[in-house]
C-alpha positions in Angstrom: 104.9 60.4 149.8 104.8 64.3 150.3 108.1 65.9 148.6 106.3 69.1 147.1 107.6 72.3 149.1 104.4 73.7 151.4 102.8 77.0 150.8 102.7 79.6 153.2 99.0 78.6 155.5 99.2 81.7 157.5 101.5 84.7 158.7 99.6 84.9 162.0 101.3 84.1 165.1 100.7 81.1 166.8 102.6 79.1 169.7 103.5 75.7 169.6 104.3 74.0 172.7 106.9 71.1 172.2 108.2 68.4 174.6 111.1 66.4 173.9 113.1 64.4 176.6 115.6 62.9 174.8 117.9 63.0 172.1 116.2 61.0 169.4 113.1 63.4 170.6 115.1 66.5 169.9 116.0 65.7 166.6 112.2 64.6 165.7 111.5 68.2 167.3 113.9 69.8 164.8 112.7 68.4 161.9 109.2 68.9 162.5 110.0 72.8 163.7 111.9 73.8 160.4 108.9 71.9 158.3 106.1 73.9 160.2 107.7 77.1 160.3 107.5 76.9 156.3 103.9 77.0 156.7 103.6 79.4 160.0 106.7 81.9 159.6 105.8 83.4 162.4 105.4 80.4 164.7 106.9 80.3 167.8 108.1 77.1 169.9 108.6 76.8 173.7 108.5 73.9 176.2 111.7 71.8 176.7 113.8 70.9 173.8 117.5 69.9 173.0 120.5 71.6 171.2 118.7 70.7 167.5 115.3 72.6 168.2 117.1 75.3 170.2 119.2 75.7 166.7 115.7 75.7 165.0 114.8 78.7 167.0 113.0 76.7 170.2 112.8 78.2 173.7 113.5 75.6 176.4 112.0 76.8 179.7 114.0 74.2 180.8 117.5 71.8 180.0 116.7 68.9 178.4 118.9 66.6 180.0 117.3 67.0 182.9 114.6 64.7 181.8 117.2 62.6 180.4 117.1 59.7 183.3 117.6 55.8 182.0 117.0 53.2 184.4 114.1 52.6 187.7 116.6 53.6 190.3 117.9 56.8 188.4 114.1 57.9 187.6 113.2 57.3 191.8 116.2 59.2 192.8 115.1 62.6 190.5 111.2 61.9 191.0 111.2 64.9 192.8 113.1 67.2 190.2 110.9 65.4 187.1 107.7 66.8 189.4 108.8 70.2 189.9 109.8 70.8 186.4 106.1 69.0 185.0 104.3 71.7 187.1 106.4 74.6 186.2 106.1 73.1 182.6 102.2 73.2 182.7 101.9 76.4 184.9 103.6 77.7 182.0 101.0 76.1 179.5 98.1 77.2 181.7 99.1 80.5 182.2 100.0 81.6 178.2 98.0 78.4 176.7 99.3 77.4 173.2 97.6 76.7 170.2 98.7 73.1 170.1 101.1 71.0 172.5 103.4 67.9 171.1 104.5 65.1 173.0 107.7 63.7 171.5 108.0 60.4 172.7 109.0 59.9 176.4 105.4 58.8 177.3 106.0 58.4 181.0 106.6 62.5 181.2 105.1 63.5 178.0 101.2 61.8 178.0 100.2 63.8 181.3 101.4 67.3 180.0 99.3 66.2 177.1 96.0 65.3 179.3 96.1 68.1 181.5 96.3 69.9 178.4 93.2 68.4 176.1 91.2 69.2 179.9 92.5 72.3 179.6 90.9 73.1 176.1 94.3 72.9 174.0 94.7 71.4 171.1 97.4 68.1 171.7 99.6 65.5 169.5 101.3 62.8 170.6 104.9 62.2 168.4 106.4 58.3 168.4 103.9 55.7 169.8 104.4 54.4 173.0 104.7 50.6 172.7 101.1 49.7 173.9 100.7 47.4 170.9 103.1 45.3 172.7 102.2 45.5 176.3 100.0 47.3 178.9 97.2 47.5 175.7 94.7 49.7 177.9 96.6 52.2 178.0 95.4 53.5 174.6 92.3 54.1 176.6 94.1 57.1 178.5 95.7 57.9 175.2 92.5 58.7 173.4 91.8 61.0 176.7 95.1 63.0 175.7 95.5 63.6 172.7 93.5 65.0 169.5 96.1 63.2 167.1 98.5 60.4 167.7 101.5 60.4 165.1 103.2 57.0 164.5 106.6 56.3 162.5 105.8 52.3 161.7 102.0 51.3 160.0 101.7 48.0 162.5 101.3 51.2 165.1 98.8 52.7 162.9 96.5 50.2 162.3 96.6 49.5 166.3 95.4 53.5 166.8 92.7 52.9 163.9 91.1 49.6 165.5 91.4 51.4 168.8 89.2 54.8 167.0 92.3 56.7 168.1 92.9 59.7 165.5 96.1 58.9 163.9 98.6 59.7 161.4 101.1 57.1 159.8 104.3 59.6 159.3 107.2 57.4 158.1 110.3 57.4 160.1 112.9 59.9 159.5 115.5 57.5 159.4 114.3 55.8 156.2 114.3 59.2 154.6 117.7 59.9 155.8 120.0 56.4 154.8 119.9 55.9 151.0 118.1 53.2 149.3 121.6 52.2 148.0 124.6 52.2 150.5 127.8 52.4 149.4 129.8 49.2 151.0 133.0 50.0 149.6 133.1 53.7 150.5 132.3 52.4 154.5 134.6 49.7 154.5 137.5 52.7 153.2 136.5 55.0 155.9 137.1 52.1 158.5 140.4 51.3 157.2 138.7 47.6 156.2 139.4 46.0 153.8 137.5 46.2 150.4 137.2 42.7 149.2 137.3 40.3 152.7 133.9 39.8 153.9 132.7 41.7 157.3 130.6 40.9 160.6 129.1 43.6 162.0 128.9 42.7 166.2 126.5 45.2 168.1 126.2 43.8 171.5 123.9 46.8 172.7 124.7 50.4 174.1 124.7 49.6 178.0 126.8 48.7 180.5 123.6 45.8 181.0 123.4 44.6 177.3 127.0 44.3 176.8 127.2 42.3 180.3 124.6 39.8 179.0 125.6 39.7 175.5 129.2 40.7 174.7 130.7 37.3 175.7 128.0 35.9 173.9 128.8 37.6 170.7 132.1 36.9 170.7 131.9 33.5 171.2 129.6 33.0 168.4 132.3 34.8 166.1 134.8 32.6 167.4 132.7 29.8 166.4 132.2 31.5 162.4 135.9 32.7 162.5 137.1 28.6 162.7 134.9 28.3 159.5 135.6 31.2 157.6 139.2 32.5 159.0 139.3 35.0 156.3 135.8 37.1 158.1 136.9 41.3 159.5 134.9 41.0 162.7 133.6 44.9 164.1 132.2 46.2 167.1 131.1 49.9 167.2 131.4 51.1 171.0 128.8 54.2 172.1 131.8 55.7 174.0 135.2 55.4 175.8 133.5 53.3 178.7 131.6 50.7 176.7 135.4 50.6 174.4 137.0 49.5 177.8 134.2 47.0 178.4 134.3 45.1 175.3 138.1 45.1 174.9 137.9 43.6 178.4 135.5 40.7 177.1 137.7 39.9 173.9 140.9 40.1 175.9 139.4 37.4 178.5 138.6 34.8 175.9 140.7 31.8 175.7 141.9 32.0 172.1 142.7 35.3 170.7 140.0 36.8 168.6 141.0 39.1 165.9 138.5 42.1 166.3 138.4 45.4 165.2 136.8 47.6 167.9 135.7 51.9 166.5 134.5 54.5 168.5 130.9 54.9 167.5 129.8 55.1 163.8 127.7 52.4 164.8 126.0 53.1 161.2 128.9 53.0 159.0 130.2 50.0 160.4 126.8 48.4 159.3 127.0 49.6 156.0 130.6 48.8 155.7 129.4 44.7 156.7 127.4 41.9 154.5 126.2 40.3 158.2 125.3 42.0 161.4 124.8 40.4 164.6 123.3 42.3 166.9 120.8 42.8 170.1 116.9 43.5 169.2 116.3 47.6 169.4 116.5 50.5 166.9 119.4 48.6 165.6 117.8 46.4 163.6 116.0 48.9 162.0 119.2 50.6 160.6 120.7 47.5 159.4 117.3 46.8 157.8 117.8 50.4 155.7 120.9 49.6 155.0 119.9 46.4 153.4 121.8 44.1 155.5 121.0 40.4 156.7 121.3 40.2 160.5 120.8 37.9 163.1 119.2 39.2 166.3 120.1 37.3 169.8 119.3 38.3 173.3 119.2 37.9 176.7 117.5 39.2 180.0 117.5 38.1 183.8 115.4 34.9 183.8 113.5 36.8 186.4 112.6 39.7 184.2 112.1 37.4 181.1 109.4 35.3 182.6 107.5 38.8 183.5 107.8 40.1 180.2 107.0 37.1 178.5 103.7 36.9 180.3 102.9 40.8 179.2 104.5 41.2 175.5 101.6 39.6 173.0 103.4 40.2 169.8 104.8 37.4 167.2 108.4 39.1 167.1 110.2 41.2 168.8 112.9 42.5 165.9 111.8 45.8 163.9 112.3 44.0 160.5 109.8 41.0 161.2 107.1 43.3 162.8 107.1 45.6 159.7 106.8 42.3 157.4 104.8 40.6 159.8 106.8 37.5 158.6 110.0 36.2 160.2 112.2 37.7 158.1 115.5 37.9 159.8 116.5 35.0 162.9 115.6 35.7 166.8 117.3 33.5 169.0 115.8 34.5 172.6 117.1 33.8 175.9 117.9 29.7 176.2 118.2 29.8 172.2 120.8 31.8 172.1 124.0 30.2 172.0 127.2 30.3 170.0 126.2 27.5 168.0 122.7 28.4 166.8 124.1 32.4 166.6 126.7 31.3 164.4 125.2 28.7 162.4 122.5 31.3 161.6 124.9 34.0 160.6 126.4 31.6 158.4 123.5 31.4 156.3 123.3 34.6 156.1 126.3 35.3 154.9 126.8 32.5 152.9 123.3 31.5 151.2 122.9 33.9 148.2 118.7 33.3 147.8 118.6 34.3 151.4 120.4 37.4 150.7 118.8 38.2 148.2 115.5 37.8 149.4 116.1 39.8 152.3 117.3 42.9 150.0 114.4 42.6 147.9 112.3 42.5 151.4 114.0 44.9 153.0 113.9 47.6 149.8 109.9 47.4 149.9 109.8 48.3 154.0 112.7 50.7 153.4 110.3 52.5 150.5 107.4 52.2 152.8 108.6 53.9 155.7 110.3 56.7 153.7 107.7 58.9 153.4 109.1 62.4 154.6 108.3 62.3 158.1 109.2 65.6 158.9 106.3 67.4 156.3 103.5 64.3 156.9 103.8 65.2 160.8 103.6 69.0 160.1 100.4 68.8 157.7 98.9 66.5 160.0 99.6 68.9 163.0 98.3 71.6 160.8 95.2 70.3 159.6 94.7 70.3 163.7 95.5 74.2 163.5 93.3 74.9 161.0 90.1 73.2 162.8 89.8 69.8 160.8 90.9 66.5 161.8 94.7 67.0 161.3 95.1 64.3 158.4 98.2 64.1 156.6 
């Protein structure tokens, strides 16, 4: 792990060009600004950015959450818009060329700044891999013809970039350097007004209008189904924001038997930490609960439409960040016709109630949490660095 505060490399002044689209993108951008300008002072940043690397000292030629669009219909509607501001973007880049441009995740806007770019004679990086170890594999061949280093926050996506003879740097993910190995239970469960000694299940149906559609119901009806066998259980959901709130209280309020639930406006984290069992949809999710040393059980659902496509592309073993990381089924998956209230339940059970599961789960999830903190921030600026400075950009 690199911890060791960086000389100075240079005091000449060199331009970075950054692309973030999103939020989780922005913050990566932050981080990886304040670490590189300890080596450059005089570096500047410019491209399109959020309100953490405009803090940092980044110039957005352009809002961020204009490239903010979720969904196939939303993206078709601003195709147009997402068009106009790539060309003014690499106008911009071809004009006043950078010494090095950096993709931040976002691949669908991102990896063609980043070819036109590497055609162009600029150095290029590509920050958070796109998930072509799971699906649409050849891509990686357009990858290699985009970028000059390919940074990667999980090892499973480093070893796919080293069997592929993509340049790439394993950087650790900046949420393992950023929850503690050790969380404190009892301080969460205080902030949440929960209380200290009853036992807690963390519910996190999913962030979207779609996932809480599919799942919500779902949930609760597999803590329905743990609350007749353990009546004495705090169940919490964490809602995103005031419409998702209305959505869930909607779900719980149409059961048939009251269910006891305690629903918080966001702190999706600390309601985690503040649980001994989470059950929760697959996504970056599980990933937190895995830092924060929790047993979870992961259930979800998509149309049967979309399943059977997906199914037919996604060649991986598991789809939960915990069991790809181990490459072992650590933690349950209960897809699509598995999913019910009885086999949710029944595995959350044993989670909560078998003490050699629990504790090889912390023991398991300590080693990946120690592996992936590795102080993202300073691996991704040496690596980008070492591509300044001529060589191969290793961190």
């Amino acid at each position: 792990m690199i911890s060791s505060v960086p000389e100075v490399i240079s005091q000449r002044v060199l331009t970075v060009g950054i692309v973030a689209g999103e939020a989780s993108g922005d913050i990566l951008g932050a981080g990886l600004i304040r670490s590189f300008r300890r080596r450059y002072p005089n570096a500047r940043f410019v491209g399109i950015g959020g309100d953490e690397m405009i803090t940092e000292g980044f110039h957005s030629l352009v809002p961020m959450e204009r490239l903010s669009v979720m969904g196939l219909v939303e993206v078709l509607e601003r195709l147009r818009e997402l068009f106009s501001i790539r060309a003014r973007l690499m106008a911009y880049f071809l004009a006043t060329p950078p010494d090095l441009v950096v993709g931040i995740d976002s691949p669908d806007f991102t990896l063609g700044i980043e070819r036109r770019c590497h055609d162009a004679g600029i150095r290029t990086a590509h920050y958070v891999s796109p998930s072509v170890w799971a699906w649409r594999k050849n891509r990686v061949v357009g990858i290699a013809r985009s970028v000059d280093r390919m940074l990667t926050l999980f090892p499973f996506e480093a070893r796919f970039y080293e069997d592929h003879q993509v340049p790439v740097t394993f950087v650790g993910h900046p949420l393992a350097d950023l929850i503690p190995m050790e969380p404190d239970t009892r301080d969460a469960r205080r902030s949440l007004g929960l209380d200290a000694e009853a036992a807690v299940l963390a519910i996190l149906p999913g962030s979207r209008s779609g996932e809480i559609e599919r799942l919500g119901g779902l949930f609760l009806e597999a803590a329905r189904w743990i609350q007749t066998r353990r009546p004495d259980l705090q169940l919490v959901i964490p809602c995103v924001n005031k419409a998702r709130e209305r959505q869930v209280r909607e779900l719980v309020e149409a059961l048939d038997v009251k269910l006891p639930v305690t629903l918080v406006s966001g702190q999706s984290r600390t309601v985690m930490a503040a649980s001994d069992v989470v059950l929760l949809a697959s996504g970056t999710a599980t990933l937190e609960a895995m830092l924060l040393k929790k047993p979870m059980v992961v259930g979800y659902r998509l149309s049967g439409f979309s399943y059977a496509i997906l199914s037919r592309m996604v060649r991986i073993p598991h789809i939960a960040l915990p069991n790809l990381l181990a490459r072992e089924a650590l933690v349950p998956e209960l897809l699509q016709e598995a999913a019910t209230p009885e086999s949710l339940g029944a595995a959350v059970m044993e989670q909560l109630e078998n003490d050699q599961v629990r504790t090889r789960l912390k023991d398991a999830f300590t080693g990946l949490h120690q592996e992936l903190r590795q102080n993202a921030d300073e691996r991704a600026a040496v690596a980008l660095s070492g591509l300044l400075e001529g060589g191969a950009g290793h961190a």
